[in-house]
Backbone as CSV, one residue per row, in Angstrom:
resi,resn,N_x,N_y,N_z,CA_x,CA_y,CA_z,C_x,C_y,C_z
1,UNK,120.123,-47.140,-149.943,119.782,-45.999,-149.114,120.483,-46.064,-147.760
2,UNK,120.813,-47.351,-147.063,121.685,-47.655,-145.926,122.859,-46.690,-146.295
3,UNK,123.376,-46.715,-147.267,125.004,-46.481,-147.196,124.829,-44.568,-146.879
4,UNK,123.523,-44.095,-147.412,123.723,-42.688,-147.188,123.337,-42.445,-146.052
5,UNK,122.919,-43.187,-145.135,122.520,-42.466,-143.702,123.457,-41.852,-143.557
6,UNK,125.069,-42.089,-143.053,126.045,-41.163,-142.638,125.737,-39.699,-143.113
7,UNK,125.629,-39.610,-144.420,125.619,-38.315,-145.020,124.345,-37.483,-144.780
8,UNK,123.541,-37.691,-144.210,122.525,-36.901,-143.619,122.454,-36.291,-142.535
9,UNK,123.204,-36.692,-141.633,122.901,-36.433,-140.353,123.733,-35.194,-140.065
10,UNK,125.110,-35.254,-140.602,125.804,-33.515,-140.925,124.985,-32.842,-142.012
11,UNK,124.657,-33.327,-142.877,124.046,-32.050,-143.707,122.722,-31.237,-142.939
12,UNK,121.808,-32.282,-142.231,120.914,-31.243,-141.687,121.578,-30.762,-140.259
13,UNK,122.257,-30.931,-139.895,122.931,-29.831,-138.953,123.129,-28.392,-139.918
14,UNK,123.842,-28.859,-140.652,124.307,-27.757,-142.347,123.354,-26.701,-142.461
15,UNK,122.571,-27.578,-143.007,120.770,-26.876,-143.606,120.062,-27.271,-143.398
16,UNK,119.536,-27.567,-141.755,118.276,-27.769,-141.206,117.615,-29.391,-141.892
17,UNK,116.822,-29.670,-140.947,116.353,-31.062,-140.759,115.267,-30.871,-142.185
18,UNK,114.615,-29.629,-141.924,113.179,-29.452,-142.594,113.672,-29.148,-144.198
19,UNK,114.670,-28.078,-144.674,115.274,-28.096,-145.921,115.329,-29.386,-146.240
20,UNK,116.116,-29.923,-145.296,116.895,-31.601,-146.569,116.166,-32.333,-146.523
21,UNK,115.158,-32.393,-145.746,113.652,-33.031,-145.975,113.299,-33.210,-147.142
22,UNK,112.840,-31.789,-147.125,112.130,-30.863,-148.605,113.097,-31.326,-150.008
23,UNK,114.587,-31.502,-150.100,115.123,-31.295,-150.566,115.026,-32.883,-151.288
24,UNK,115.446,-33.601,-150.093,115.291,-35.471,-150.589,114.364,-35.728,-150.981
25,UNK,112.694,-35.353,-150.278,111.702,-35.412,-150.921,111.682,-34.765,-152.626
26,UNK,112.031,-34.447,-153.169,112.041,-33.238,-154.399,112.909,-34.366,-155.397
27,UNK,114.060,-34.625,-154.397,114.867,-35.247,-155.432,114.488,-37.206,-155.214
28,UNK,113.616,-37.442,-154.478,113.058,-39.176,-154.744,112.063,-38.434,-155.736
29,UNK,111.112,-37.829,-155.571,110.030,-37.641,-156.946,110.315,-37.556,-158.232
30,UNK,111.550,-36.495,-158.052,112.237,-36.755,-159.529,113.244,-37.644,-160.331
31,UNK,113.440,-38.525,-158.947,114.222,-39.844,-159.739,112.873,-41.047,-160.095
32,UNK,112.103,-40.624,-159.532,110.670,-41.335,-159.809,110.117,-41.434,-161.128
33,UNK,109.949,-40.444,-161.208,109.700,-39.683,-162.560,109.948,-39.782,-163.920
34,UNK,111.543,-39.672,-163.448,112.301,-39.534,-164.325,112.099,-41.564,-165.108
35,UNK,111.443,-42.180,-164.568,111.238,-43.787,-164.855,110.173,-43.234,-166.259
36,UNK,109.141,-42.414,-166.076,107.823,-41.975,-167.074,108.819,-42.061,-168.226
37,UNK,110.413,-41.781,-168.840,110.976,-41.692,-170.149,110.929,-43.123,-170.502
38,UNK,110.597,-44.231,-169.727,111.358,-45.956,-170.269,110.726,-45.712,-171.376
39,UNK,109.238,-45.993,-171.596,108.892,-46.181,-172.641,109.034,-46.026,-174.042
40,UNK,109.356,-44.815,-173.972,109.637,-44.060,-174.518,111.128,-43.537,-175.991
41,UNK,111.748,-44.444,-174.784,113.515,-44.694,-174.997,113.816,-46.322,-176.192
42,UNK,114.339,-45.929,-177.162,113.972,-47.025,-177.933,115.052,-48.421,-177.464
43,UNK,116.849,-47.853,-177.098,117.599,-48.319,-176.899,117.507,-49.009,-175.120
44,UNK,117.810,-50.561,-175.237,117.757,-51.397,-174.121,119.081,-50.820,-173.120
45,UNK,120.249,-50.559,-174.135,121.045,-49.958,-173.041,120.529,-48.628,-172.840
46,UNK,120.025,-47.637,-173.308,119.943,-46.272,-172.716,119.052,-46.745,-171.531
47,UNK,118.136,-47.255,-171.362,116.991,-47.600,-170.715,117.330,-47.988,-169.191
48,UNK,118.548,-48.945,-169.435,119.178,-49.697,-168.199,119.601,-48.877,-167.826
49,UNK,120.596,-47.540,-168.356,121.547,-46.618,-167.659,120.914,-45.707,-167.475
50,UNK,119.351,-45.477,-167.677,118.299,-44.469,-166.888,118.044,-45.110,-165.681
51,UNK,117.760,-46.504,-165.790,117.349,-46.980,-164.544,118.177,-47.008,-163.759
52,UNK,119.458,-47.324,-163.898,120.802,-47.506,-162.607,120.797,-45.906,-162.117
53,UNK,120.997,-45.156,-162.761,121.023,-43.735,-162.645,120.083,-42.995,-161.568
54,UNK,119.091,-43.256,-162.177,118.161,-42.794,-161.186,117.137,-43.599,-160.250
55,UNK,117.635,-44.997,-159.892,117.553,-45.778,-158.653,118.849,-45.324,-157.875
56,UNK,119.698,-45.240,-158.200,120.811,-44.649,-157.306,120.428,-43.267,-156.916
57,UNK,119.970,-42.421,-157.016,119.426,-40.566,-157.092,118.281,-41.512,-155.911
58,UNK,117.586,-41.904,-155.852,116.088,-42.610,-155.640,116.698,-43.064,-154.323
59,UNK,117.516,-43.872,-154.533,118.297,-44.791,-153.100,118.963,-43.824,-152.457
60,UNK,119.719,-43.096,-152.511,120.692,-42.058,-151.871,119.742,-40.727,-151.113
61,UNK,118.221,-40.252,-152.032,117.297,-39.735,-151.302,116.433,-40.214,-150.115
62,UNK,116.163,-41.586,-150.588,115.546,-42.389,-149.571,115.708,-42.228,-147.950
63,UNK,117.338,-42.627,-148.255,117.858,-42.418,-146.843,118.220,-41.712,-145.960
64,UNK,117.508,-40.035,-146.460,116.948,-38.972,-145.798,116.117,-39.300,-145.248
65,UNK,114.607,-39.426,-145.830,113.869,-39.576,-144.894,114.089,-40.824,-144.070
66,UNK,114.088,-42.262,-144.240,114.424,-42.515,-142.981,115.206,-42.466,-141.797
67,UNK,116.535,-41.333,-141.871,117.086,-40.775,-141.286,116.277,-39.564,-140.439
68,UNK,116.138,-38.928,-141.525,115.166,-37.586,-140.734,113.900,-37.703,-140.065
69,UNK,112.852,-38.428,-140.790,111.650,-38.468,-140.189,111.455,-38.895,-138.847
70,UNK,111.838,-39.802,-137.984,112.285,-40.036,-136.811,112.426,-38.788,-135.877
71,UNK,113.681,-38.052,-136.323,114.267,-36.720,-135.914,112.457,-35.576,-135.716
72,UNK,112.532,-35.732,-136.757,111.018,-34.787,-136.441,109.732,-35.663,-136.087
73,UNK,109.536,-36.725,-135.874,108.910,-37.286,-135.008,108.788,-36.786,-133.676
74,UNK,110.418,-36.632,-133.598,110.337,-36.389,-132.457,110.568,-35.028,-131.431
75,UNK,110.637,-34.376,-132.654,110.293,-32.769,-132.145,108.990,-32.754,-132.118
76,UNK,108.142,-33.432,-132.961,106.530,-32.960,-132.683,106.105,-33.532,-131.421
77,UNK,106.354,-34.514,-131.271,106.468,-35.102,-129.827,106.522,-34.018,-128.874
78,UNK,107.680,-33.661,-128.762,108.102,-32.423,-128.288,107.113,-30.838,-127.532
79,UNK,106.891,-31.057,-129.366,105.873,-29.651,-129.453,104.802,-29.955,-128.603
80,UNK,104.312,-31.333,-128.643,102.584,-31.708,-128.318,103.060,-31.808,-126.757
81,UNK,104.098,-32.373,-126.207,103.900,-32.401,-124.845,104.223,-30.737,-124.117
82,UNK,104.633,-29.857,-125.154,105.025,-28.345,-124.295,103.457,-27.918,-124.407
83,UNK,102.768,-28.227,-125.127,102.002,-27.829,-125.324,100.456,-28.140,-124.736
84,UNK,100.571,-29.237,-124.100,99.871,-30.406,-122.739,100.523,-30.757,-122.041
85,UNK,101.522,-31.034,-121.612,101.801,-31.373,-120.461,102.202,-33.082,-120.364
86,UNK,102.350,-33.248,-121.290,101.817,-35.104,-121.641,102.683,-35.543,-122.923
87,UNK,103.646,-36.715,-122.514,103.876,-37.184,-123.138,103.565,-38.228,-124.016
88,UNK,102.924,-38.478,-125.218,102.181,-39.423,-125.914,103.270,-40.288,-126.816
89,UNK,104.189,-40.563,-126.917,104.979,-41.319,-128.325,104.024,-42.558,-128.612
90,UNK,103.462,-42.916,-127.810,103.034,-44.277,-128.645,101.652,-44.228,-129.554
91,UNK,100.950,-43.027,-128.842,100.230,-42.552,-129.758,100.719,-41.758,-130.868
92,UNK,101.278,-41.623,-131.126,101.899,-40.821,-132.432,102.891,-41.531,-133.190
93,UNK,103.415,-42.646,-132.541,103.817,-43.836,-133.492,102.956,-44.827,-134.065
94,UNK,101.703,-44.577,-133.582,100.545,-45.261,-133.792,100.079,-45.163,-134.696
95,UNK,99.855,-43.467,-134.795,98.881,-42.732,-135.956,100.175,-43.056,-136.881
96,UNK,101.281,-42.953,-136.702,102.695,-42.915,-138.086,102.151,-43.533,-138.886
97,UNK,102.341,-45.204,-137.645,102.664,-46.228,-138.873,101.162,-46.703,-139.102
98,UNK,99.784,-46.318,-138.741,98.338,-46.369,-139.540,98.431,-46.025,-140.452
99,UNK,98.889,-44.441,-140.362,99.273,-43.769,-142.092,99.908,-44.485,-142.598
100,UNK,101.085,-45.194,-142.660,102.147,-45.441,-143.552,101.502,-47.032,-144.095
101,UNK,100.580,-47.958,-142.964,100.371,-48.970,-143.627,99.298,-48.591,-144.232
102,UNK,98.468,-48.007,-144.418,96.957,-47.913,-144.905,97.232,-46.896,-146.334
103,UNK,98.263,-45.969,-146.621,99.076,-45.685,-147.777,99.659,-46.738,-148.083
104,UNK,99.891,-47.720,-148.176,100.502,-48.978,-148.228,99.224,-49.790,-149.171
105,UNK,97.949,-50.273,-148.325,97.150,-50.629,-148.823,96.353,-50.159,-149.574
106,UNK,96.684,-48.705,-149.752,95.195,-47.774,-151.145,96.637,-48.445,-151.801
107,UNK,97.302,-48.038,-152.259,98.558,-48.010,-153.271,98.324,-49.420,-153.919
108,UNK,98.707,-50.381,-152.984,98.267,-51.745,-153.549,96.974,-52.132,-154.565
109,UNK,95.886,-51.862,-153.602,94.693,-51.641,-154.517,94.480,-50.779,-156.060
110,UNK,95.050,-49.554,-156.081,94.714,-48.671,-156.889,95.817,-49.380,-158.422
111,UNK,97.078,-50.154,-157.620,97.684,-50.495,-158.435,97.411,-51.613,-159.749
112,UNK,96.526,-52.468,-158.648,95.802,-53.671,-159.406,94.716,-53.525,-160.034
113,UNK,93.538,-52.301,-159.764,92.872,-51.795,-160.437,93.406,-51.008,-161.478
114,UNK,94.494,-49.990,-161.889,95.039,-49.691,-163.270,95.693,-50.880,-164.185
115,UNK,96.378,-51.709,-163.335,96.704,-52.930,-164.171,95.958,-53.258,-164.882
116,UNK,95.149,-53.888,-164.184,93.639,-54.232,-164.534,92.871,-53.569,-165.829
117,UNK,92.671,-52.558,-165.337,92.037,-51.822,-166.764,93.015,-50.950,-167.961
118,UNK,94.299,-51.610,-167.565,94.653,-51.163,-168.724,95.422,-52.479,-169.467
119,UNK,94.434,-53.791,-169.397,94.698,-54.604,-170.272,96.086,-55.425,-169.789
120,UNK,96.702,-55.123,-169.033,97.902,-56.164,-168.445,97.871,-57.168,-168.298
121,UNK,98.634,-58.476,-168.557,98.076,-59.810,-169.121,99.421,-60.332,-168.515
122,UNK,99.774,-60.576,-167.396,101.064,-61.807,-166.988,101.734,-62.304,-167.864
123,UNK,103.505,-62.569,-167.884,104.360,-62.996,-168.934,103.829,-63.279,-170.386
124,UNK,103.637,-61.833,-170.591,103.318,-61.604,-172.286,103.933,-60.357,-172.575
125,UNK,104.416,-59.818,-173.608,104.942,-58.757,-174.026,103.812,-57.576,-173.713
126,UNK,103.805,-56.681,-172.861,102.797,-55.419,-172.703,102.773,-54.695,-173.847
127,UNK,101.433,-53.979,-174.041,101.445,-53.058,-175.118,101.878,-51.974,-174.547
128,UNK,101.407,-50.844,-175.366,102.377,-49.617,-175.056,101.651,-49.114,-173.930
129,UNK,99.824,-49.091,-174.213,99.134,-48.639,-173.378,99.660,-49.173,-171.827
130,UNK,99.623,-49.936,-171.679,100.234,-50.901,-170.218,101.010,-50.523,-169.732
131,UNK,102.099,-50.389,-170.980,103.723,-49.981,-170.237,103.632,-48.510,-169.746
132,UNK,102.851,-47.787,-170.264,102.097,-46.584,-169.905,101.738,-46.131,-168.557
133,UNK,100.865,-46.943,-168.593,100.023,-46.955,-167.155,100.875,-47.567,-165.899
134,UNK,101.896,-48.575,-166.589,102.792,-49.050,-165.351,104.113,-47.612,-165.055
135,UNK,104.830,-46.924,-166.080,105.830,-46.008,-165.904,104.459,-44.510,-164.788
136,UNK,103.815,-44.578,-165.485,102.814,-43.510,-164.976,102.531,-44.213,-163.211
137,UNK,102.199,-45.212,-162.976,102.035,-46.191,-161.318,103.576,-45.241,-161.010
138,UNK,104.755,-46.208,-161.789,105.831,-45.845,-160.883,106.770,-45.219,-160.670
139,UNK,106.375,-44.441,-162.096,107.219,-42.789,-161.798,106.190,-41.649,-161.815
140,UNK,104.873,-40.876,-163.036,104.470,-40.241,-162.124,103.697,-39.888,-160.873
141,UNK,103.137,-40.955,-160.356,101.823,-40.862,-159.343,103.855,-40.846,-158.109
142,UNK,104.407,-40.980,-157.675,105.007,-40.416,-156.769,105.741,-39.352,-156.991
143,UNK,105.971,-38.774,-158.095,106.395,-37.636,-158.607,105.436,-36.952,-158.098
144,UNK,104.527,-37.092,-158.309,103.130,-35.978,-157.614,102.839,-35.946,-156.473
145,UNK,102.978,-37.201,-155.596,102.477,-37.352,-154.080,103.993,-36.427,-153.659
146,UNK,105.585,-36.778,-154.257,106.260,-36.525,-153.218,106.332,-34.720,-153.623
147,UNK,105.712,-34.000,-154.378,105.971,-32.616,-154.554,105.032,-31.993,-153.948
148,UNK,103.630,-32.957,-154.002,102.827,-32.387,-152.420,102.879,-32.540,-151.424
149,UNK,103.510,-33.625,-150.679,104.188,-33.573,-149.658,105.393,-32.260,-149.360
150,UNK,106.212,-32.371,-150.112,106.990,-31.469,-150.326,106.366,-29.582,-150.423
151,UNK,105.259,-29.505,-150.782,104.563,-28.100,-150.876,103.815,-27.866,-149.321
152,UNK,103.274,-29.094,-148.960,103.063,-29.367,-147.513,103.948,-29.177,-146.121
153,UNK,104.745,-29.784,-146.379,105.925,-29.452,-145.341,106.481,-28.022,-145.692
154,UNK,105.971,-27.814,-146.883,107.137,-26.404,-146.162,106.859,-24.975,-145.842
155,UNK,105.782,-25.960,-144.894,104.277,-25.050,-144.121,104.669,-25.217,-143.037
156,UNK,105.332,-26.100,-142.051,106.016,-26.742,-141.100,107.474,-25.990,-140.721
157,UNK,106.854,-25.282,-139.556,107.684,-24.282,-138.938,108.417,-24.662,-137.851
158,UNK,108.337,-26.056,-137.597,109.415,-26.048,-135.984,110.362,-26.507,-136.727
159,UNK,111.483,-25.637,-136.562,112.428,-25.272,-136.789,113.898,-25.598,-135.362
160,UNK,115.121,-25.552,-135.936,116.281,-26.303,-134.788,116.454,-24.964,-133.503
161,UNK,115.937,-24.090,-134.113,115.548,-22.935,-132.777,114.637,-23.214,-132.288
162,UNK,113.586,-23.058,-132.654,111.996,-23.485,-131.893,111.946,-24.501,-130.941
163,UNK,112.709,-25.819,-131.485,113.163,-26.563,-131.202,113.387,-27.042,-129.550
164,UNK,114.659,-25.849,-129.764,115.953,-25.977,-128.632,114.616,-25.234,-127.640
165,UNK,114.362,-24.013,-127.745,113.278,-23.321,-126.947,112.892,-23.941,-126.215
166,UNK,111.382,-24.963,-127.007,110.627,-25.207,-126.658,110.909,-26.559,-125.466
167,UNK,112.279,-27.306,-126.188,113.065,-28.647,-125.319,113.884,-27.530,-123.982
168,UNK,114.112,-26.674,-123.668,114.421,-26.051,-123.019,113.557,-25.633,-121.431
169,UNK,111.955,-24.680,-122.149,110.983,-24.743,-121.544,110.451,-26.022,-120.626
170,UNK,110.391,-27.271,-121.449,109.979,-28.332,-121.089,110.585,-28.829,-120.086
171,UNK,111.984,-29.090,-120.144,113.269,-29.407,-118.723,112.421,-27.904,-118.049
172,UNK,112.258,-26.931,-118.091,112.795,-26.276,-116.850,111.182,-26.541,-115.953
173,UNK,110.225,-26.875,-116.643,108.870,-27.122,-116.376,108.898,-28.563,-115.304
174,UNK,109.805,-29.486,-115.852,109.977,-30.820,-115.744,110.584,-30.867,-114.159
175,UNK,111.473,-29.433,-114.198,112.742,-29.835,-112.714,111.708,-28.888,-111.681
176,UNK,111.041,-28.274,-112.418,110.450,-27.084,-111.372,108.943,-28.159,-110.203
177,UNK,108.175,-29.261,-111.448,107.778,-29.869,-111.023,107.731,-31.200,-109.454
């Protein structure tokens, strides 16, 4: 995902920060996803050249959002201080990364509880049910989180005009002070 940062940072100039958002998000879910066929697939090579395939789709999306999310970090930033008077980043890097570790820790949990009940047994051949419940962990349950995320954001209107505006307002508030 390192190697695609370059390629993000002109495209949302291109088509907006919030599109290629939407867009990377859409396309990590469906390289996610697209993992739900292993089982399925009888051949060891087809299987491998699903997986290279779409860990590369997976890796190359990735490095949107950590490219972008930052970027709109820090327009909301933005928004919240035109909007008070007050600049907060550390509170809002706060709440980020609470969310991001505490999604971190349900995930963990929920993971070891399906393991768990679906019979998974350490270096032994899995049954099908297992291999099931593991392609379902790690392709569809983010196939689903990242298309609601994705239906979510694209409710999210500050936009590279709004943007400029509102960073505009703020300097002239800032010098007038």
């Amino acid at each position: 995902s390192s190697l695609s940062v370059p390629l993000w940072i002109p495209l949302s100039k291109r088509f907006g920060k919030i599109r290629l958002w939407m867009f990377s998000m859409m396309l990590t879910g469906l390289s996610f996803g697209g993992m739900f066929a292993l089982p399925f697939m009888e051949s060891v090579s087809d299987r491998t050249w699903l997986i290279f395939i779409l860990a590369f789709f997976a890796g190359l999306s990735a490095g949107c959002g950590g490219t972008i999310a930052p970027s709109v970090q820090s327009d909301i930033i933005d928004f919240d201080e035109f909007k008070t008077g007050e600049r907060k980043e550390g509170s809002y890097f706060a709440a980020f990364n609470f969310v991001q570790k505490s999604a971190i820790g349900v995930m963990i949990l929920v993971t070891g509880w399906v393991l768990e009940f679906s019979g998974f047994v350490p270096n032994e051949v899995q049954t099908f049910g297992v291999q099931l419940a593991m392609v379902t962990l790690y392709g569809l349950s983010p196939l689903i989180c990242y298309t609601l995320g994705t239906w979510l954001f694209s409710r999210f209107s500050l936009d590279a005009v709004e943007h400029q505006r509102i960073r505009s307002l703020i300097d002239a508030r800032n010098e007038g002070a």
